[in-house]
VOGU-3710 file (C-alpha; in Angstrom, 3 decimals, decimal comma):
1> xxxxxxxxxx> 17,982/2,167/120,540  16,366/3,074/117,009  13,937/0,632/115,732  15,016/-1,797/112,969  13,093/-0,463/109,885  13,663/-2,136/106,474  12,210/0,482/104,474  14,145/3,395/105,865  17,681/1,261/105,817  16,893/0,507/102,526
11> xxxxxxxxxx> 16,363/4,148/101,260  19,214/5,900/103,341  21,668/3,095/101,680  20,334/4,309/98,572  20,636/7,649/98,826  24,769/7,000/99,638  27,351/7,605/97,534  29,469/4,944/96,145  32,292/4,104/98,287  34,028/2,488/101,242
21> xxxxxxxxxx> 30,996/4,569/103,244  28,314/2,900/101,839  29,789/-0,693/101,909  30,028/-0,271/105,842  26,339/0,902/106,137  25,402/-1,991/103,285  26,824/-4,632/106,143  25,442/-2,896/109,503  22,388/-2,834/107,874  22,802/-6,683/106,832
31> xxxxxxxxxx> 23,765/-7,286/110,666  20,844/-5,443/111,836  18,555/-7,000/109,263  19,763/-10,224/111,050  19,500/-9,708/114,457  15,881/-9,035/113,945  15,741/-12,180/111,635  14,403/-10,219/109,059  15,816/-12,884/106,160  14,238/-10,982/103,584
41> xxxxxxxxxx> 16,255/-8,051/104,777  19,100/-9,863/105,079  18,949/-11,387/101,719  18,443/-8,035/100,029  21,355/-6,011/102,181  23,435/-8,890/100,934  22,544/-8,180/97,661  23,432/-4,486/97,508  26,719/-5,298/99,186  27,589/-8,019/96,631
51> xxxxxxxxxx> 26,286/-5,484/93,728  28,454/-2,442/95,245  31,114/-4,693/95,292  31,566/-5,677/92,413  30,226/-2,854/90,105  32,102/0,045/92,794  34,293/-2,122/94,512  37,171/-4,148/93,810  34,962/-7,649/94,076  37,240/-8,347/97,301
61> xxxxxxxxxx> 33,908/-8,076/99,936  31,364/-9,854/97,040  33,474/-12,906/97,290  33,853/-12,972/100,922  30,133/-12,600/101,304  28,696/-15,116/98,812  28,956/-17,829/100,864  26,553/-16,069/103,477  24,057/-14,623/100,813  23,605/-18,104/99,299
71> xxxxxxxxxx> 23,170/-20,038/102,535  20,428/-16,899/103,567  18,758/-18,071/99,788  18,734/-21,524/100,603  17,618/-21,822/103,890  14,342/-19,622/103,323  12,308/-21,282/100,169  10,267/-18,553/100,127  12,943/-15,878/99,639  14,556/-18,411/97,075
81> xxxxxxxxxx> 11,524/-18,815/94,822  10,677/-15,087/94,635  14,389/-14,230/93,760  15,759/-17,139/92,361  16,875/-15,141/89,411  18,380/-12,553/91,109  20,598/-15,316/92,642  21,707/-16,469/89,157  22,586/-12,985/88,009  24,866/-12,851/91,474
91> xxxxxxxxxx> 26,289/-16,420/90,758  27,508/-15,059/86,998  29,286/-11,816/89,026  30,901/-14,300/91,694  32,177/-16,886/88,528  33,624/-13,797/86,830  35,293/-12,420/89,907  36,646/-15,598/91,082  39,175/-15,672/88,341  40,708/-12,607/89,699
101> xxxxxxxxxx> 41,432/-14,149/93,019  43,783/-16,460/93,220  43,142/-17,130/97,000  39,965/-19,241/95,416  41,164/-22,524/95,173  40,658/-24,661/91,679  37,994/-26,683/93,241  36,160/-24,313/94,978  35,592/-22,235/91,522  34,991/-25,506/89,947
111> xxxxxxxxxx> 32,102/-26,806/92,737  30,599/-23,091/92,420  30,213/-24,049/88,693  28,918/-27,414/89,378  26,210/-25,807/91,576  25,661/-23,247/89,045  25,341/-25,359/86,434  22,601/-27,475/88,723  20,779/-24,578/89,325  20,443/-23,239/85,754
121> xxxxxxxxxx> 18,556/-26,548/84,769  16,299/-26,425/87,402  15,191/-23,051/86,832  14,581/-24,145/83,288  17,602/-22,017/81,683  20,011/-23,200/78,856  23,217/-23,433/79,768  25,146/-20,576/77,376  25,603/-18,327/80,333  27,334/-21,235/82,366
131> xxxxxxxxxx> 29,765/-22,431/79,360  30,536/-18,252/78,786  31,625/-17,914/82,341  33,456/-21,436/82,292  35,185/-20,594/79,421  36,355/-17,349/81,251  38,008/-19,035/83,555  39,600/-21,708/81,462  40,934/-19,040/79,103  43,624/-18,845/81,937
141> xxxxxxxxxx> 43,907/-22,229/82,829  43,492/-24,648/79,962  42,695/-24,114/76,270  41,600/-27,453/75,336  38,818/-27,037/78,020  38,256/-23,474/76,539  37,816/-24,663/73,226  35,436/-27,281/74,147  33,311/-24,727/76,271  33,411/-22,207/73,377
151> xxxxxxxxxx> 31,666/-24,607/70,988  29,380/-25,523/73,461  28,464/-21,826/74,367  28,203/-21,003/70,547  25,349/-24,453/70,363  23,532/-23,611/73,456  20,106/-20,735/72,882  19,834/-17,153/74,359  17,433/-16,968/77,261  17,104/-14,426/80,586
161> xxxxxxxxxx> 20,306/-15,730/81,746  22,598/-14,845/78,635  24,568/-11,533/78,546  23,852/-8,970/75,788  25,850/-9,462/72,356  28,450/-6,812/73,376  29,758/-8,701/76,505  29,254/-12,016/75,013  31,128/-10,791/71,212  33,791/-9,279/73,895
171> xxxxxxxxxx> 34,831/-12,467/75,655  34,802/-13,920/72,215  37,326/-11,774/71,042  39,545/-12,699/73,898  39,264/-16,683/73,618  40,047/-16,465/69,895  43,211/-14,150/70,746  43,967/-17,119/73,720  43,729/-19,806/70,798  45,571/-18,458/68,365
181> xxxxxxxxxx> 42,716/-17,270/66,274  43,849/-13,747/65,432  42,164/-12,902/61,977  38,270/-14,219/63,631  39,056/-11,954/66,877  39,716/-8,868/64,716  36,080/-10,057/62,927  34,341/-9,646/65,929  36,360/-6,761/67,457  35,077/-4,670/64,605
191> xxxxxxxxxx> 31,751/-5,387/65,198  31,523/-4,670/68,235  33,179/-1,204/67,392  30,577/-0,622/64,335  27,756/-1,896/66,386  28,161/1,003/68,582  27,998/-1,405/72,119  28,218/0,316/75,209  28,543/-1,398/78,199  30,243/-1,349/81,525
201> xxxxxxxxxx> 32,886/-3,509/79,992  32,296/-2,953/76,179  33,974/-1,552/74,113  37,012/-0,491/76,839  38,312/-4,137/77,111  37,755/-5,043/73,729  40,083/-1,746/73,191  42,601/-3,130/75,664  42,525/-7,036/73,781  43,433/-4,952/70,649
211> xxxxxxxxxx> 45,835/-3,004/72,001  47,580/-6,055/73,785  47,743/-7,988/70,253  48,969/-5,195/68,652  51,824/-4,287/70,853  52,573/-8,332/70,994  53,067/-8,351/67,503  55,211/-4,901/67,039  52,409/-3,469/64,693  52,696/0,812/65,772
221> xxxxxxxxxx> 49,992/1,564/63,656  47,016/-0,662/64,974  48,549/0,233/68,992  48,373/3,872/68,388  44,767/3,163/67,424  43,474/1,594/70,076  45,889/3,555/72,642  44,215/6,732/71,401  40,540/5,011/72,124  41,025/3,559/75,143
231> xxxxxxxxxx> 43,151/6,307/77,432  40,630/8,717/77,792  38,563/5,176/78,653  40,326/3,764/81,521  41,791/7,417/82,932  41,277/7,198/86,669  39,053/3,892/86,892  39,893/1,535/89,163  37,725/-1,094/87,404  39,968/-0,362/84,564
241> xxxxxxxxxx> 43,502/-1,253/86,031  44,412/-3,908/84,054  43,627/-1,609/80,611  45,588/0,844/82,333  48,362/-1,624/82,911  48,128/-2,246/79,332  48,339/2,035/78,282  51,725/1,687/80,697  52,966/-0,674/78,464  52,504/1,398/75,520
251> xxxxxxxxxx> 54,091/4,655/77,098  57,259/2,488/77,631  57,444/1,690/74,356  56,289/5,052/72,674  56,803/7,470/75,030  58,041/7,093/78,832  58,327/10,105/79,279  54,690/10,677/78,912  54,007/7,734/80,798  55,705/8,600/83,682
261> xxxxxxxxxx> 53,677/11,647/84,328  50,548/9,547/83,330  51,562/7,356/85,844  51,107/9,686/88,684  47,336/10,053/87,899  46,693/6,215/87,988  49,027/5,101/91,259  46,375/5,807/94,050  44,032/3,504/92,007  47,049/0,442/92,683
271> xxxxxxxxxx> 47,819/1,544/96,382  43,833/1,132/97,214  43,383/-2,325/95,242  42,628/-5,400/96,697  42,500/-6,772/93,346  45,401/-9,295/92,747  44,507/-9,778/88,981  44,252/-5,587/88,487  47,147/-5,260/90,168  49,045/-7,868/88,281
281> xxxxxxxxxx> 48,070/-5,606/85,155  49,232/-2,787/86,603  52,523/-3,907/88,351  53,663/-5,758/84,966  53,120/-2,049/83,162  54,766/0,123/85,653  57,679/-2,110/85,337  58,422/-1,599/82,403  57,536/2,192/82,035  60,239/2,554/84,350
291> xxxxxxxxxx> 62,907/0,250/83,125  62,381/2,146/79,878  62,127/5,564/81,670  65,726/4,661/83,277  67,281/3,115/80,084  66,134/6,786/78,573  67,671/8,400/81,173  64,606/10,127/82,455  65,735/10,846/86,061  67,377/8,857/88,250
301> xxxxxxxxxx> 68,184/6,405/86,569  69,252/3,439/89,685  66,258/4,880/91,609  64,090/3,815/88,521  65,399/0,755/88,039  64,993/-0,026/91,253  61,376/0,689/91,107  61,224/-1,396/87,666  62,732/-4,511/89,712  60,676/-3,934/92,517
311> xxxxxxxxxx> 57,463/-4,161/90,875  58,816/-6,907/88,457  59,309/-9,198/91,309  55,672/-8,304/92,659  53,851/-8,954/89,251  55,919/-12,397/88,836  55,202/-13,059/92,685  51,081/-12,369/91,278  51,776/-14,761/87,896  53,210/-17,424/90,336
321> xxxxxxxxxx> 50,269/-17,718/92,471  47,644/-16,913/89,515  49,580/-19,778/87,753  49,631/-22,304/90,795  46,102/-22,376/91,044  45,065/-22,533/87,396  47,936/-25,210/86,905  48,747/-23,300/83,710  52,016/-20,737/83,065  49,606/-18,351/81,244
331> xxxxxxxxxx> 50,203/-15,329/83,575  53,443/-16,446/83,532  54,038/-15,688/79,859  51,876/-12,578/79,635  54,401/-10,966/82,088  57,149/-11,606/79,783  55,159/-11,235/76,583  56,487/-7,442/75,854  60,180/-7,932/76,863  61,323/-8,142/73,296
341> xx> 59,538/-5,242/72,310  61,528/-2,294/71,079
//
C-alpha cells in the first residue's frame, strides 16, 4: 500500500484536467486524507472538490459535500482560524447554488443564511455579501423580501467579502427586471457593457437578462442585439445552459430552422446535467424551438411536436417543484412568459 502523502495528492490533483476524472481523485484523496486523520488534508481536498464543482461541475457534488467540509471546519479550531475566510468564500458558492436545487428545502437555505449571516459578524465583515446572496434567492421566491434586501445591500460597505462591481451591477440588473424596474436595469446593463467587466458570469448573463426582456416585450431590434453577443458566449458551456435556453427561445421565434441545427451542438450539455434550474432553461427553450420548428413544417411535423410536449411537461414538472419550495409561481410564469410571442 502507497503511503498517504499530502503534498504529492495535492500536486497530481492539480495537474488533472477538469472533469468527472478529477472529481473522483478530488474525493479518494479526501477519503484517504481521512483515514489518516489528516484534517488539514481533509479540509483542503474538500475544498478543491467543492471549487471543481461548482466552477467545472454542475454544483450537484458541492452541495452534497458542504455539510461534511463545514463540520471538518468546525470541529478543528485550528483549521477554522487559519481558513476562516476561505470558508466564507465557499458559504457565498453554496447560497448561490442552493437556489438551483430545488431538493434544498426553504428552511434549510434559510438556516444556511442564518449561520452565514452569524459568521460574517464574527469575523468582523459587513453584511453586503449576505443581503446580495439573500436577495438572490428571494428574487425567485418573494419580491417584497427582495426589495427589502436590495436596500439593505445598497446601505451596507464593501469589504473582503463583497463581490467585484461586475457580479454585484449583474445581479442588480436582474432584481430591477424582477421588480418591475425596467428603465434602472437597462442603466446598469450598460455599464457593465461600457465598463468592459469580464467575469465568469459577467457580461454573458447580463447578455441573457437583456435578451430575456427584450424577447418578453416583442422588441426585434434590442433581441437581435444581445442574441448576436451572447451565442458565440454560451456555445457549448454547460455553465451556460440556462443562456442557451434563452438563444433557443430566440431561434423559435427568428429562425427555427437555425435553431434546430444549433440545437444539436448544445443537447449533450442537457443529457449530462444534474442541474434542475439549467435544465429548466433549457427544456422551456427546446420546447418551443420545436413547436415552432413543427408549426413551420420543418420535418416531421407530429414527431416534433411530440418532442415540444415532451419537454413542455418536463420544464413545467421543474417550475412545479422550483415553485413548491420557494412558495412563489415565479418559474411558473417564466415558462409561459414567451407563449404569446410571434
Amino acid at each position: 500500500m502507497e503511503q498517504y502523502d499530502f503534498d504529492q495528492l495535492w500536486d497530481e490533483i492539480n495537474r488533472m484536467a477538469s472533469g468527472d476524472a478529477k472529481l473522483r481523485a478530488i474525493r479518494k484523496a479526501a477519503s484517504e486524507a481521512e483515514l489518516h486523520n489528516d484534517n488539514y488534508g481533509n479540509f483542503w481536498f474538500h475544498h478543491a472538490l467543492i471549487k471543481e464543482s461548482v466552477f467545472s461541475g454542475d454544483r450537484y457534488q458541492a452541495l452534497i459535500d458542504f455539510p461534511q467540509f463545514l463540520q471538518i471546519a468546525d470541529s478543528d479550531e485550528e483549521i477554522y482560524e487559519r481558513s476562516a475566510h476561505t470558508l466564507l468564500w465557499v458559504y457565498k458558492w453554496i447560497l448561490e447554488a442552493t437556489t438551483e436545487f430545488y431538493q434544498i428545502e426553504k428552511m434549510q437555505i434559510l438556516r444556511w443564511f442564518s449561520d452565514y449571516r452569524k459568521r460574517l459578524l464574527n469575523r468582523g465583515y459587513t453584511l453586503r455579501s449576505f443581503y446580495e446572496k439573500r436577495a438572490g434567492f428571494y428574487a425567485y421566491a418573494d419580491r417584497a423580501k427582495l426589495r427589502l434586501d436590495y436596500e439593505d445591500f445598497l446601505a451596507q460597505e464593501h469589504d473582503r467579502m463583497s463581490d467585484g462591481d461586475s457580479d454585484e451591477h449583474d445581479s442588480m440588473v436582474f432584481w430591477n427586471l424582477t421588480l418591475g424596474n425596467r428603465e434602472k436595469a437597462f442603466e446598469l446593463a450598460e455599464k457593465v457593457f461600457r465598463e468592459g467587466w469580464e467575469t465568469d458570469e459577467t457580461p454573458s448573463t447580463t447578455y441573457g437578462y437583456m435578451l430575456e426582456d427584450a424577447m418578453e416585450h416583442g422588441d426585434r431590434e434590442r433581441a437581435d442585439r444581445f442574441a448576436k453577443l451572447l451565442r458565440p458566449r454560451c456555445d457549448g458551456s454547460r455553465f451556460r445552459m440556462e443562456e442557451i435556453g434563452k438563444m433557443l427561445c430566440y431561434d423559435a421565434w427568428t429562425d427555427p430552422a437555425a435553431g434546430l441545427q444549433w440545437i444539436k451542438k448544445q443537447q449533450a450539455l442537457r443529457d449530462g446535467s444534474r442541474n434542475p434550474y439549467l435544465c429548466f432553461y433549457f427544456d422551456r427553450g427546446a420546447s418551443m424551438l420545436f413547436d415552432r420548428a413543427a408549426k413551420a413544417g420543418l420535418g416531421d411535423a407530429d414527431a416534433l411536436s411530440r418532442k415540444s410536449a415532451e419537454l413542455r411537461q418536463s420544464s413545467q414538472a421543474l417550475a412545479e417543484k422550483f415553485d413548491a419550495r420557494n412558495g412563489s409561481d415565479y418559474f411558473t410564469k417564466r415558462l409561459a412568459v414567451f407563449d404569446g410571442l410571434h
